[in-house]
C-alpha positions as CSV (number, residue, x, y, z in Angstrom):
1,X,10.6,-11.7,17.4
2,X,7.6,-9.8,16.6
3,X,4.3,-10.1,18.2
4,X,1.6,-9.7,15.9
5,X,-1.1,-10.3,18.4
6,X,0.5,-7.7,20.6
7,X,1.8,-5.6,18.0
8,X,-2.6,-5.2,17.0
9,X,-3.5,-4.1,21.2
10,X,-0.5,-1.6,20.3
11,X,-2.5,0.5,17.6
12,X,-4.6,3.4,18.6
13,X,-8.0,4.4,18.4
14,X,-9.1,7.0,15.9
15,X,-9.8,10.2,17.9
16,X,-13.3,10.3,17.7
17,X,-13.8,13.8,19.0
18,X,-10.9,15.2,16.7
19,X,-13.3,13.6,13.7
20,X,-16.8,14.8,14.8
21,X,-14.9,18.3,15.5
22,X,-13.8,17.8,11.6
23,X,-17.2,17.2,10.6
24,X,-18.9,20.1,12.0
25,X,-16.1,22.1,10.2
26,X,-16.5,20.5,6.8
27,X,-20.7,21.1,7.5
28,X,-19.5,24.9,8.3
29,X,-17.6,25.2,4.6
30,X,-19.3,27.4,2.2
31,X,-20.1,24.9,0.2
32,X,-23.4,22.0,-0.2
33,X,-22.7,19.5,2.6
34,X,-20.9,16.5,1.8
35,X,-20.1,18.0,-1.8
36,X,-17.0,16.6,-2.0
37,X,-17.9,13.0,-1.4
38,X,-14.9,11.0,-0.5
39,X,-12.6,13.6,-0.2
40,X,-14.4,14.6,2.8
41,X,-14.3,11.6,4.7
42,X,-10.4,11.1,4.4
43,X,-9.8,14.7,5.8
44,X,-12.2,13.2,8.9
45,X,-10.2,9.9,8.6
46,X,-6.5,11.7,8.6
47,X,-8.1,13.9,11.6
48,X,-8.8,11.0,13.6
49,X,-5.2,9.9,13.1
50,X,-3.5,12.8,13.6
51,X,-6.0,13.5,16.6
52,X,-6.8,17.3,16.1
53,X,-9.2,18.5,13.2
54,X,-6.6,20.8,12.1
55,X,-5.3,18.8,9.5
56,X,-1.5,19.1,8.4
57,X,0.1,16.6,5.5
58,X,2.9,19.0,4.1
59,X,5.4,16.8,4.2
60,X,5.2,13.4,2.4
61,X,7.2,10.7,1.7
62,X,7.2,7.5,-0.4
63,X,8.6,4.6,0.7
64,X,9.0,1.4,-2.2
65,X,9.9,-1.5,-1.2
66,X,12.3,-3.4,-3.8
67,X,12.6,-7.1,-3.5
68,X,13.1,-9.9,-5.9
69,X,11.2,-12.8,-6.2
70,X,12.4,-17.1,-7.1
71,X,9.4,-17.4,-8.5
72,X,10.8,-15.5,-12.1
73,X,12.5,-18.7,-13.0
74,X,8.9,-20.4,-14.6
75,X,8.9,-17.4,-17.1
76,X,6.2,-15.6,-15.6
77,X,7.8,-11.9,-16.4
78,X,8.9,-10.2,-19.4
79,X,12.2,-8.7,-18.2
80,X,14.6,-10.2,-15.8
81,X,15.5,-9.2,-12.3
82,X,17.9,-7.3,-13.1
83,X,15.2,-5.0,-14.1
84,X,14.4,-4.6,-9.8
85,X,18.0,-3.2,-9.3
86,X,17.4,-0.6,-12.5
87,X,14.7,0.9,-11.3
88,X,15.7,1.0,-7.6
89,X,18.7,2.8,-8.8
90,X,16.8,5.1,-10.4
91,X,14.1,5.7,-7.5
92,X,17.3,6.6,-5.5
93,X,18.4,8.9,-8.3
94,X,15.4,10.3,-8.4
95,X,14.6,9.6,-12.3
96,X,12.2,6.8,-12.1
97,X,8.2,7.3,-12.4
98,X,7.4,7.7,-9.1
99,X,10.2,10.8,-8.6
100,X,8.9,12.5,-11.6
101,X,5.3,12.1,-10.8
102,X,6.0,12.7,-7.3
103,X,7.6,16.2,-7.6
104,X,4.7,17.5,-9.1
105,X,3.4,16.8,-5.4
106,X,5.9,17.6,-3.4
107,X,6.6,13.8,-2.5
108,X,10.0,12.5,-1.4
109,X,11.4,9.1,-2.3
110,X,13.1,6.9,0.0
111,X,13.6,3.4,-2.1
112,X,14.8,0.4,0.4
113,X,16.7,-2.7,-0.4
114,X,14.2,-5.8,1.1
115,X,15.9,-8.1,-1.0
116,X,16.7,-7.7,-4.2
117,X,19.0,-10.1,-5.9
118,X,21.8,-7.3,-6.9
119,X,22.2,-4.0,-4.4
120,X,21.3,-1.1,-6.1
121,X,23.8,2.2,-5.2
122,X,22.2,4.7,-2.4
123,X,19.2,2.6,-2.3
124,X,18.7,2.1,2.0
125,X,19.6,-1.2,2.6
126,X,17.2,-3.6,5.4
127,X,18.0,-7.0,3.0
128,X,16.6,-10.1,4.4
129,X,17.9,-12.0,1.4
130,X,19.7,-11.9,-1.7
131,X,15.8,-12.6,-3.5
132,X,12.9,-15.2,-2.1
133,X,13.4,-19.2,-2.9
134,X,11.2,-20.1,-5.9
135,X,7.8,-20.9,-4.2
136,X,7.0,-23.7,-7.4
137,X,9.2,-25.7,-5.2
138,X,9.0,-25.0,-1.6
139,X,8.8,-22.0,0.7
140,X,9.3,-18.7,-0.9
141,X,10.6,-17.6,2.5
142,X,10.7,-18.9,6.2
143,X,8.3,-17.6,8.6
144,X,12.0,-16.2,10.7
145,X,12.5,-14.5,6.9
146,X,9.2,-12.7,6.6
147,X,8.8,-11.3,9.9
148,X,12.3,-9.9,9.5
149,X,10.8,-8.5,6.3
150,X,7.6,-7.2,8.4
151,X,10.1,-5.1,10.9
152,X,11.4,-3.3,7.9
153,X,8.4,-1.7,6.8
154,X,7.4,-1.2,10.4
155,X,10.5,0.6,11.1
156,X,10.1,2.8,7.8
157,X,7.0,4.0,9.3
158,X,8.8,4.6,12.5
159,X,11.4,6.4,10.6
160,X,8.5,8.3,8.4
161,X,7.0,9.5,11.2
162,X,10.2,10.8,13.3
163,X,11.3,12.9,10.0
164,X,8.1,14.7,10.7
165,X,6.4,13.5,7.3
166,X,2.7,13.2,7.4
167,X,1.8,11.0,4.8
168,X,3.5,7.6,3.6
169,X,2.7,6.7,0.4
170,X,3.0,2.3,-0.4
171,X,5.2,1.2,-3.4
172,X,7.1,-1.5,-4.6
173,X,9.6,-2.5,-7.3
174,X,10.0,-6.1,-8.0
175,X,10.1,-8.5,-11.0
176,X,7.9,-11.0,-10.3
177,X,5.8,-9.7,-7.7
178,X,2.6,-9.5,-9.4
179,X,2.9,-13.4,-9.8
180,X,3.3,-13.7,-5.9
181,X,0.6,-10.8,-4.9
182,X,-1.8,-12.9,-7.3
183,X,-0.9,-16.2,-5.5
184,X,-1.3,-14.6,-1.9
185,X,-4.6,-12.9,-3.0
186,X,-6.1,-16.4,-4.4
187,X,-5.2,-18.2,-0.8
188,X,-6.7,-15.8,1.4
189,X,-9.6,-14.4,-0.1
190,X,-10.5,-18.1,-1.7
191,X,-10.3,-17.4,-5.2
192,X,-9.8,-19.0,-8.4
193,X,-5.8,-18.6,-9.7
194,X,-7.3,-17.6,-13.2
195,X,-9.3,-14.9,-11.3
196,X,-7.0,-13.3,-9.6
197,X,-3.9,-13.4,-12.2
198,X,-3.6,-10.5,-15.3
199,X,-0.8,-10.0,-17.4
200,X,1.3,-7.5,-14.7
201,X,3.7,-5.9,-16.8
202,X,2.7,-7.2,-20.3
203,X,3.0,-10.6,-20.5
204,X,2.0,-12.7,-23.7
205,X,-1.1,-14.9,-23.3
206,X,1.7,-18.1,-23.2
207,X,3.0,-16.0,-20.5
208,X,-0.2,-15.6,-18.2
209,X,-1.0,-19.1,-18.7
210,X,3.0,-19.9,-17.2
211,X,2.1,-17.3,-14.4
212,X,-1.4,-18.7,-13.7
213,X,0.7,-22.8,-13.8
214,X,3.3,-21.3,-11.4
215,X,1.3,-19.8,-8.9
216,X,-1.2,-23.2,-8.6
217,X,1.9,-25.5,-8.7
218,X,3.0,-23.5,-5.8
219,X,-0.1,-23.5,-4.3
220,X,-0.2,-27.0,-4.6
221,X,3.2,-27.3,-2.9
222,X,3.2,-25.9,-0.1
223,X,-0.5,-26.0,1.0
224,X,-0.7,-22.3,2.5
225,X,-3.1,-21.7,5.5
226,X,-5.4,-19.2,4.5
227,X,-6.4,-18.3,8.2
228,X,-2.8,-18.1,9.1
229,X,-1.6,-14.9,6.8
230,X,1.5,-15.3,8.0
231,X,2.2,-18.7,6.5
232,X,0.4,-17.4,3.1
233,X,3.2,-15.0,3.0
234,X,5.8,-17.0,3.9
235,X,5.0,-19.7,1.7
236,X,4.0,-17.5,-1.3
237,X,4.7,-14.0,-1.0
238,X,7.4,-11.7,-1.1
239,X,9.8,-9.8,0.8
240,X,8.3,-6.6,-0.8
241,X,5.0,-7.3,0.1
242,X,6.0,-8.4,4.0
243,X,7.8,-5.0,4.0
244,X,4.6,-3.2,2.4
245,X,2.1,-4.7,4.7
246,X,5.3,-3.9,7.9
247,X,4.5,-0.1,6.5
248,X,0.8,-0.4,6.9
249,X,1.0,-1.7,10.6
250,X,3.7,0.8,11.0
251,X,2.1,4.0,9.9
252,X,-1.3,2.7,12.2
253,X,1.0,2.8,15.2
254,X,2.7,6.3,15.0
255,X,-0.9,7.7,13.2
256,X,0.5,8.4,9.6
257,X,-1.4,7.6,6.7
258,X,-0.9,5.2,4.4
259,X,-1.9,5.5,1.0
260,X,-2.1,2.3,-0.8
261,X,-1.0,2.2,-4.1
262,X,-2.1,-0.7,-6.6
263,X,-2.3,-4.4,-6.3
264,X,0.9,-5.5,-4.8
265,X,0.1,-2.8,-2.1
266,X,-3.0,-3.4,-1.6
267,X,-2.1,-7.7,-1.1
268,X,0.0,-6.1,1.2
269,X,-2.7,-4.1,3.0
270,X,-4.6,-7.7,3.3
271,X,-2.0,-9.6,4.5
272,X,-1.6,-6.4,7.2
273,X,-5.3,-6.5,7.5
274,X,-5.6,-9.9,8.4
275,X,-2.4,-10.2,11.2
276,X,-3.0,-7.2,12.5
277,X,-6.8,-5.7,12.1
278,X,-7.4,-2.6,13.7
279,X,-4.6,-1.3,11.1
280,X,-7.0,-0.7,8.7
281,X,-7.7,2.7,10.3
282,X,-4.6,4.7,9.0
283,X,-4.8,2.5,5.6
284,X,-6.4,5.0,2.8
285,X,-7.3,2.8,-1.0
286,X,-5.7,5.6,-3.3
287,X,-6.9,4.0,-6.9
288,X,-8.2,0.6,-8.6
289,X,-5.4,-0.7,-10.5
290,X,-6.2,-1.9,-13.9
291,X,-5.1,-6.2,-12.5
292,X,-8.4,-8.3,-12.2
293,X,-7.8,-9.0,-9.2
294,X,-7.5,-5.0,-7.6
295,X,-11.6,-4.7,-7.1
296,X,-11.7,-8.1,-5.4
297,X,-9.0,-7.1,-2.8
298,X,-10.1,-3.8,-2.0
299,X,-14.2,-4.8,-1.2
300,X,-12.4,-8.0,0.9
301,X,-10.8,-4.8,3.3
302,X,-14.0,-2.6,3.1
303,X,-12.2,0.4,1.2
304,X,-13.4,2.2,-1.4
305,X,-10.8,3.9,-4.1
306,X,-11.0,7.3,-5.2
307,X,-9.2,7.2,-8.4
308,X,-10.9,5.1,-11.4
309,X,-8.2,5.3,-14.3
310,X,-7.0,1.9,-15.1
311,X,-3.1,2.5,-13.6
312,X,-1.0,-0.1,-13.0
313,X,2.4,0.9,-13.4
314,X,3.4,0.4,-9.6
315,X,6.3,2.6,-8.0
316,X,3.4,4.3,-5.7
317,X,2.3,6.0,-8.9
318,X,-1.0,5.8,-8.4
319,X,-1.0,6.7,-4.7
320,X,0.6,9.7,-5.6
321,X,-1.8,11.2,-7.4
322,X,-4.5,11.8,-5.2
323,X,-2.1,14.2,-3.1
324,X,-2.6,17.0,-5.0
325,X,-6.4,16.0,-5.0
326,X,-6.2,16.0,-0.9
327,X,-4.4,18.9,-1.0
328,X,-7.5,20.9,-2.9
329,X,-9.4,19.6,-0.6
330,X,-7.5,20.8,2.6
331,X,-7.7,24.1,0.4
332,X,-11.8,24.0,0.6
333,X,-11.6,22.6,3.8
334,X,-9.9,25.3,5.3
335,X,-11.4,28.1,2.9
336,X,-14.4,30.4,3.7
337,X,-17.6,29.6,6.2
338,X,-21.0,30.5,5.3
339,X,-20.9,33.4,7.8
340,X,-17.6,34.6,6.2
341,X,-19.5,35.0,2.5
342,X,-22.7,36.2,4.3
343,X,-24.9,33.0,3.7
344,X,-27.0,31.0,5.2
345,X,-26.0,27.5,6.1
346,X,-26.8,24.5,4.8
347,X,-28.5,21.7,7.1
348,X,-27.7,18.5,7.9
349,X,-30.5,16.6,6.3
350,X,-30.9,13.3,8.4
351,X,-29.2,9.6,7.0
């Protein structure tokens, strides 16, 4: 059985030397210091992981997680779940969004089987379960169920990082999920249900206002401890998002990046967030996705997005896209130094 507590004194240490030494490299590019903003301090970030300021992410791999959820009995989605198997088909395939966005970046896609309701062909199977319980009346899960769900995505890091990739990108396919990532996000950051619930994947007003009845009945049920995440999860989550938040912890431990796709992964990154702290260091905030609830989550874990453009069509589609934008970087990163063009440097003006 997993050891969260332990599982946390596991996780390394950035390298603080390797991210100074990428500092003074970045302050050395021909170009005004700090010029590229955010950009600039993931390259320090991924340095600190990787533990040398010679920063490599040429191989990189996305990993959904596909799970389906009890909860899509209260009518709170606009297809049914045999939407989750679809799509997961397709990720294996390598038709769905994410593979065609993902090409364009030179990103692999490795779909796996959580728990979806109906197996999808050559997607990788970990299932915990044939779909959560319906959380409206009881337990989405048992605690047993969602660390199971946990060592998945911990163990798709593992895998990640003993393929040699150097970036895991977060993302999820699962009917329902949006209705359990709002009810998870509501318990643990101590919002209101109408705050924290949009319309996910295009629900009718009747619809939100089903979602946003589901998710306090269920609330209401099973009385989730918000300083146990664990129990949030359990009681109101999803395999999916146990597997996600697995991935974060996962990629901390062997030093890989995650990049955080939208809402559900970024629930995901809480619930990681709040078993197992010091994970945040490998955990990278990718976009804001268009749900009310995206901003809320992301300030709660103190990261700060780079992409503004209203996404929210999941997959790890929106994580995606700031490859190629990381791999300019690495470009000016590595480019020419102000004695190379003949120029004087910039200073360091003081903070």
């Amino acid at each position: 059985m997993l050891n969260l507590t332990e599982l946390n004194d596991s996780i390394p240490e950035l390298d603080r030397a390797a991210m100074e030494a990428a500092v003074d490299h970045w302050n050395n590019v021909a170009k005004p210091i700090g010029s590229l903003g955010l950009l600039e301090d993931l390259v320090v970030q991924i340095a600190g992981l990787q533990g040398t300021p010679q920063v490599c992410i040429d191989r990189r791999v996305a990993l959904p997680m596909c799970a389906d959820n009890g909860v899509v009995a209260e009518g709170v989605t606009q297809t049914g779940q045999e939407i989750t198997t679809l799509v997961a088909g397709n990720m294996a395939k390598g038709i769905s969004s994410v593979c065609v966005m993902g090409r364009v970046a030179g990103v692999d896609v490795v779909p796996t089987d959580v728990g979806m309701v109906q197996p999808a062909p050559d997607v990788r199977d970990r299932s915990v379960a044939r779909g959560t319980q319906n959380m409206v009346n009881g337990p989405a899960m048992t605690r047993e169920q969602a660390l199971q769900a946990i060592q998945v995505g911990i163990d798709a890091a593992a895998w990640a990082a003993d393929q040699g990739y150097k970036l895991i990108v977060s993302g999820e396919m699962g009917i329902g999920n949006t209705t359990t990532s709002s009810a998870v996000a509501s318990v643990l950051l101590d919002q209101l249900v109408e705050q924290m619930t949009g319309v996910g994947a295009g629900l009718s007003s009747d619809g939100l206002k089903r979602k946003v009845a589901a998710i306090k009945k269920a609330i209401q049920v099973n009385q989730p401890n918000p300083d146990d995440a664990l129990d949030v999860l359990a009681k109101v989550g999803g395999f999916d998002i146990a597997a996600l938040a697995g991935l974060c912890i996962g990629g901390a431990l062997r030093g890989v990046p995650v990049l955080l796709d939208g809402f559900i992964s970024t629930v995901s990154a809480l619930v990681a967030y709040r078993m197992c702290p010091k994970c945040i260091s490998a955990l990278i905030a990718t976009h804001v996705s268009g749900e009310p609830a995206a901003r809320t989550v992301l300030e709660a874990l103190g990261l700060t997005p780079v992409i503004h453009a209203g996404m929210r069509l999941g997959e790890g589609t929106g994580a995606v896209c700031l490859i190629p934008m990381l791999d300019m970087a690495l470009n000016m990163y590595n480019g020419a130094s102000f004695e190379a063009i003949g120029m004087e440097a910039y200073e360091v003006s003081p903070r």
